[in-house]
Every structure is written in structure tokens, then in C-alpha cells.
C-alpha positions as CSV (number, residue, x, y, z in Angstrom):
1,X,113.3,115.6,96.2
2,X,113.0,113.3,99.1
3,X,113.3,114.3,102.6
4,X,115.3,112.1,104.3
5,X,115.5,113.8,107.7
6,X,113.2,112.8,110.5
7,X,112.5,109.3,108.5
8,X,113.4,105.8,110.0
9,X,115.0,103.3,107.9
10,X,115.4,99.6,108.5
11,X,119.1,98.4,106.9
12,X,119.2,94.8,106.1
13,X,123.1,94.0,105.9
14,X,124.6,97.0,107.9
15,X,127.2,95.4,109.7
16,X,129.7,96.2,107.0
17,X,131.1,97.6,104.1
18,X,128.5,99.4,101.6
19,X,125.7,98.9,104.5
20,X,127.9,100.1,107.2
21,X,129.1,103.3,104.8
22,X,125.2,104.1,104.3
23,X,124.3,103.9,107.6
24,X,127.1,106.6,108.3
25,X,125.4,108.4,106.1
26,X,121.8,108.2,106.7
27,X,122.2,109.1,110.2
28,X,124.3,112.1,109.3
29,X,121.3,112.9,106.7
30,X,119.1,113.1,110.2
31,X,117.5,109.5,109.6
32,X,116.7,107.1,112.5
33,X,118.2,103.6,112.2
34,X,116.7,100.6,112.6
35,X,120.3,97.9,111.9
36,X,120.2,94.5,110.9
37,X,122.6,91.4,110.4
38,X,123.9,88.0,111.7
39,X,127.0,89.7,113.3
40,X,125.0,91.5,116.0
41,X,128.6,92.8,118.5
42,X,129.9,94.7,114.9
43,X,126.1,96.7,114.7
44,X,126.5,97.5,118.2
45,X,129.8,98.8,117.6
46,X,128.3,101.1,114.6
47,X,125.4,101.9,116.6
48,X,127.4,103.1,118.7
49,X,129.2,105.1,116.3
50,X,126.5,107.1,114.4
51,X,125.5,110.4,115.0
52,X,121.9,109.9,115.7
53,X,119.5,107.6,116.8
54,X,119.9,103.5,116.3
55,X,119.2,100.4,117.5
56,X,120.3,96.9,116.7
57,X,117.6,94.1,115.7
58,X,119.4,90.4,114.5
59,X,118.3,88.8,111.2
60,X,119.7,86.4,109.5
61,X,117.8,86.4,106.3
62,X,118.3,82.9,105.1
63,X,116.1,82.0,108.2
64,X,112.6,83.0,107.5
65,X,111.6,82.5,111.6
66,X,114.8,84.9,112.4
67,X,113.1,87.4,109.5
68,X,109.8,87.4,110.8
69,X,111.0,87.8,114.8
70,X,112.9,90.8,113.2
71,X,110.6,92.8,111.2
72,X,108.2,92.4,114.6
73,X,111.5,93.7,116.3
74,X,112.1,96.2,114.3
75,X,108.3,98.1,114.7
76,X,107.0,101.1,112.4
77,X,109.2,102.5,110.2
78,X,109.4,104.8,106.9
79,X,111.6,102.4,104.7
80,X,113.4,99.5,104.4
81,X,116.7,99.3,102.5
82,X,118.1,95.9,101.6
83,X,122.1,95.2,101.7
84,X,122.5,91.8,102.9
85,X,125.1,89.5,100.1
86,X,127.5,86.6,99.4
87,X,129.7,86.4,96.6
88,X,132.2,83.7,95.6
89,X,133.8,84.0,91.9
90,X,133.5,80.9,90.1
91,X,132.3,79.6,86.4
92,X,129.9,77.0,85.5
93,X,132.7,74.7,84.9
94,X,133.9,75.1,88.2
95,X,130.6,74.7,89.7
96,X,130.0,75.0,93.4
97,X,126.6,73.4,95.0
98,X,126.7,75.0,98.2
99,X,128.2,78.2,97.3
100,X,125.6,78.7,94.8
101,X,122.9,78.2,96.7
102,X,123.7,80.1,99.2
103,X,124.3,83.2,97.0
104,X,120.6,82.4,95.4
105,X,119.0,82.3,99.3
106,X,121.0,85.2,100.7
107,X,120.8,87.6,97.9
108,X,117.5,86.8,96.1
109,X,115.0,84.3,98.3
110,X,116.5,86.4,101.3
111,X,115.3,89.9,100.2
112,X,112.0,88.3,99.4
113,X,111.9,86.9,103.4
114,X,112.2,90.2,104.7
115,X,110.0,92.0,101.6
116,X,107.2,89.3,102.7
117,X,107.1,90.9,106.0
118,X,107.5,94.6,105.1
119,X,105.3,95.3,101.7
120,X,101.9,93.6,102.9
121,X,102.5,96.5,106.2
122,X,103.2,99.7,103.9
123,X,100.3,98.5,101.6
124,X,97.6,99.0,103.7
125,X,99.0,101.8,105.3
126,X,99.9,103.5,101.7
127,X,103.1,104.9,102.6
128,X,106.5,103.5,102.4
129,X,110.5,103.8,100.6
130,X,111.8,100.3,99.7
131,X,115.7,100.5,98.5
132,X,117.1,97.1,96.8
133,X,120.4,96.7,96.0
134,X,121.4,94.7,92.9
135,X,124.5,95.1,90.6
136,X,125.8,96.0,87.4
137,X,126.5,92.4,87.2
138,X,122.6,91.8,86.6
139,X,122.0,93.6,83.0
140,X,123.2,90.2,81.4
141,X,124.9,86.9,82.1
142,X,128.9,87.3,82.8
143,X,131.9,84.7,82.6
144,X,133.0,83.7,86.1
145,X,129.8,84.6,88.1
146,X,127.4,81.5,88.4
147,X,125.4,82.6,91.0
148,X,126.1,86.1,92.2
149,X,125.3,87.3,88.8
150,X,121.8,85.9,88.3
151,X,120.8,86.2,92.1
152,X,121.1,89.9,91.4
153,X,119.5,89.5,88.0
154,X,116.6,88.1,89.7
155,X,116.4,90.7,92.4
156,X,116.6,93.5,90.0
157,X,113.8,91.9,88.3
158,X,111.7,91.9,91.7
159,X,112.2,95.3,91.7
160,X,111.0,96.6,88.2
161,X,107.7,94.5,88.9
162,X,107.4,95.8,92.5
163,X,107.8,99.4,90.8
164,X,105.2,98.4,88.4
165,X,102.6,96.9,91.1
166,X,103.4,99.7,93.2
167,X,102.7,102.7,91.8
168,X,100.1,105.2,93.0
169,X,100.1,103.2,96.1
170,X,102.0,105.4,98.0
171,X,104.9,102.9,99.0
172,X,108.3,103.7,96.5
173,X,110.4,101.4,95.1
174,X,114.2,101.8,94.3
175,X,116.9,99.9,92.7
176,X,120.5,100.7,93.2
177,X,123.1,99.1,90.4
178,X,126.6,99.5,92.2
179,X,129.5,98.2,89.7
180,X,133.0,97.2,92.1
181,X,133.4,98.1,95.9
182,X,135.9,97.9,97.8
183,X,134.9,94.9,100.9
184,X,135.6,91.5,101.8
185,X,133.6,90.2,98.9
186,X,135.2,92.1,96.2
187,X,138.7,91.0,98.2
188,X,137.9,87.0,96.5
189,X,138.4,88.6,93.0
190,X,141.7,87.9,91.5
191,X,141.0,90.3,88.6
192,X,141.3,94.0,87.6
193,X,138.1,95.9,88.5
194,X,137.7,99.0,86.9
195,X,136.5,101.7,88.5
196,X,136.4,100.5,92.2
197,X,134.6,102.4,94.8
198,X,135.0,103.0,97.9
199,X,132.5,101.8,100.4
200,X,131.5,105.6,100.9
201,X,131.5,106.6,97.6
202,X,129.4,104.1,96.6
203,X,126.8,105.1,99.7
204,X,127.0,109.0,98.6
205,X,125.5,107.3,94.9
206,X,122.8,105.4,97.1
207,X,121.5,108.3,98.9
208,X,121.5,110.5,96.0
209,X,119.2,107.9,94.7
210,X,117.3,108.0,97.9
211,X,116.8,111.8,97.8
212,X,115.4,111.5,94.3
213,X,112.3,110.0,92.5
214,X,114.1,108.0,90.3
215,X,113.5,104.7,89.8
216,X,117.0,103.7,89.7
217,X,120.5,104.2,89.6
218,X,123.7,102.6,88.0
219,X,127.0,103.6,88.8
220,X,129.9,104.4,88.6
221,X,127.8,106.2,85.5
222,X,130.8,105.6,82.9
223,X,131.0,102.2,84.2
224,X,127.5,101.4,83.9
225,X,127.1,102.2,80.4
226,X,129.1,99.0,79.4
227,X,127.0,97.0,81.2
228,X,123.6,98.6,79.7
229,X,124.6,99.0,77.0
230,X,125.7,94.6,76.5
231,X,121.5,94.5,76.9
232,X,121.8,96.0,73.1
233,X,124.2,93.7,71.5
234,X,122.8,90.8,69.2
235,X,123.9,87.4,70.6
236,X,126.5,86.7,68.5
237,X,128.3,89.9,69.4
238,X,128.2,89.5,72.8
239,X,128.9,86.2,73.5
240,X,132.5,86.4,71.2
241,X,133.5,89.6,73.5
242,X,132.6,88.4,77.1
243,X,132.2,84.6,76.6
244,X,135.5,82.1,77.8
245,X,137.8,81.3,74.6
């Protein structure tokens, strides 16, 4: 188990929803907090609110000047857990240039910005906890998701060869796969989402994968095994059950 306690964690994306649920958390859990976003008066407000100990540093990670001023900001700490997203719903045929992009720079190029900054640091010091967040929507391609889908498809990729570099160094590497949460991103969707969590729920899942030595976690676990499991199905078989008629 992992000892949380005492520990100082930078969260990328705090200023709401899953981010702002975890940093509840954490800081309950006895962590320090080190919280990052564009929206800098809503990570006052939260630091504000925690328990324990917190300051606020601004990032905007599609900016790689803002990402560097802020991991100097930001100092020493123990680990670094990654939360910042965009998401708009649309399919291929419906394609949208700007939209996608900006789900590739925030949710993919962005994590590498701020993962430039950090890794290279716990490297040479040999000690360090590095928590991405991808989705269930990663395991394999999905109607209806151009860009959100494969930007966490990517990410979750960065993380399995991180894990792989990594290992033995001393710096951890961990990969949380949350399936539907209830936020402002998951309030675009005009479809039935099984399973939703709650923004807390899904943070209780995130720590428990924090406490651990796991490599990763998918949940809701019931969920999750629909979306592992597709990674099994020939082509043909998947394609006629998730592709558009």
C-alpha cells in the first residue's frame, strides 16, 4: 500500500468536477496540494475549501510557456496527477476542425507539456507517483467520439510505455480508466450512459488506485469489462455491434 499522508500532489485540472472531487479527497487523505487550471478564482474558492494545506498555481496546458512557468511555480513535490479535458460528441461525418484539435492538444499533447517538465525532475531524483487519467473510451475506437476517444487512446498508451521505461526507477506510473461522470462534459451527451458516477465516486476509485501498486484501474468494474473485453472481438464482430447502421 501507498501512503498517501504527508505526500504533496500537483492536480492538473482541479478546478472542477472529477479534479475538484479528488482534491477533496486527497487533502482529507492528509496530502498537500499543489492546484492547477485556467479558471484560477474557482481553485481559490477550493483552496479555500480543503481541509489541509493548498495553494493555487495557473496552467493552461495547451500553452507550453504557461506549463513551464507553472511546474517552476509549483516547486518539489511527491506526484503529479493529470485531470485536465475537453470533450464534444460528434462522428466523423460530422467532423469538427477546431473542436478536434483542441481535444487532441488538451487531453493528449497537453499531458505531455506538463510530463515534459515533471519526469526529466523525478528521474534524476528517483522518486516520484505520476497519475494519468484516460477513459474507458480508449480500449478501442467508438461511434460518435472523433477526438475525445483517441486523444485518450493515445494517452493511455503514454502511460503503458512510461510504466515500461519506468520501472525500477523509483518514479510510479498510474493509469485511471473512468467510464461516465457526472460534469459539464458528460452534460453535452444526448444519450443513456450506463452506470454514471458521481464526481466523488469516481475520485474514491482514483485513490484507491493511488493507495495501491497497481498499474491501473478501470471502472465502474462491471462497466469496464464491456469495454475490455471489445479489445477481444475479431473485427467483423465488433464493427456490426458498435459501428453506425
Amino acid at each position: 500500500m501507498r501512503k498517501l499522508s504527508g505526500k504533496t500532489y500537483w492536480l492538473v485540472g482541479a478546478s472542477e468536477g472529477l479534479g475538484r472531487a479528488l482534491a477533496l479527497k486527497l487533502s482529507k487523505a492528509g496530502c498537500t496540494l499543489i492546484l492547477s487550471a485556467r479558471n484560477t478564482e474557482s481553485l481559490e474558492a477550493l483552496a479555500r475549501e480543503v481541509p489541509g494545506e493548498a495553494r493555487v498555481v495557473a496552467c493552461d496546458v495547451s500553452d507550453r510557456d504557461s506549463v513551464v512557468k507553472a511546474a517552476q511555480d509549483a516547486g518539489e513535490f511527491d506526484g503529479l496527477v493529470f485531470l485536465a479535458g475537453v470533450y464534444w460528441p460528434f462522428p466523423a461525418s460530422e467532423w469538427n476542425a477546431e473542436q478536434t484539435e483542441s481535444m487532441f492538444d488538451i487531453n493528449l499533447t497537453g499531458a505531455a507539456r506538463v510530463l515534459g517538465q515533471v519526469v526529466p525532475q523525478m528521474v534524476a531524483r528517483g522518486s516520484g507517483h505520476i497519475v494519468l487519467t484516460g477513459s474507458l473510451s480508449g480500449y478501442r475506437g467508438l461511434p460518435g467520439s472523433i477526438g475525445y476517444s483517441s486523444s485518450k487512446a493515445g494517452l493511455m498508451h503514454l502511460a503503458e510505455s512510461m510504466h515500461c521505461d519506468l520501472r525500477g526507477s523509483g518514479v510510479d506510473v498510474q493509469l485511471a480508466n473512468p467510464g461516465f461522470i457526472r460534469t459539464r462534459l458528460t452534460d453535452k451527451n444526448d444519450f443513456n450512459m450506463p452506470f454514471l458516477m458521481e464526481p466523488a465516486q469516481a475520485a474514491d476509485e482514483i485513490v484507491t488506485l493511488m493507495r495501491s501498486l497497481r498499474f491501473q484501474r478501470a471502472f465502474p468494474k462491471l462497466f469496464s469489462l464491456v469495454f475490455r473485453g471489445g479489445n477481444f472481438l475479431p473485427d467483423w464482430l465488433y464493427y456490426r455491434i458498435f459501428a453506425a447502421k
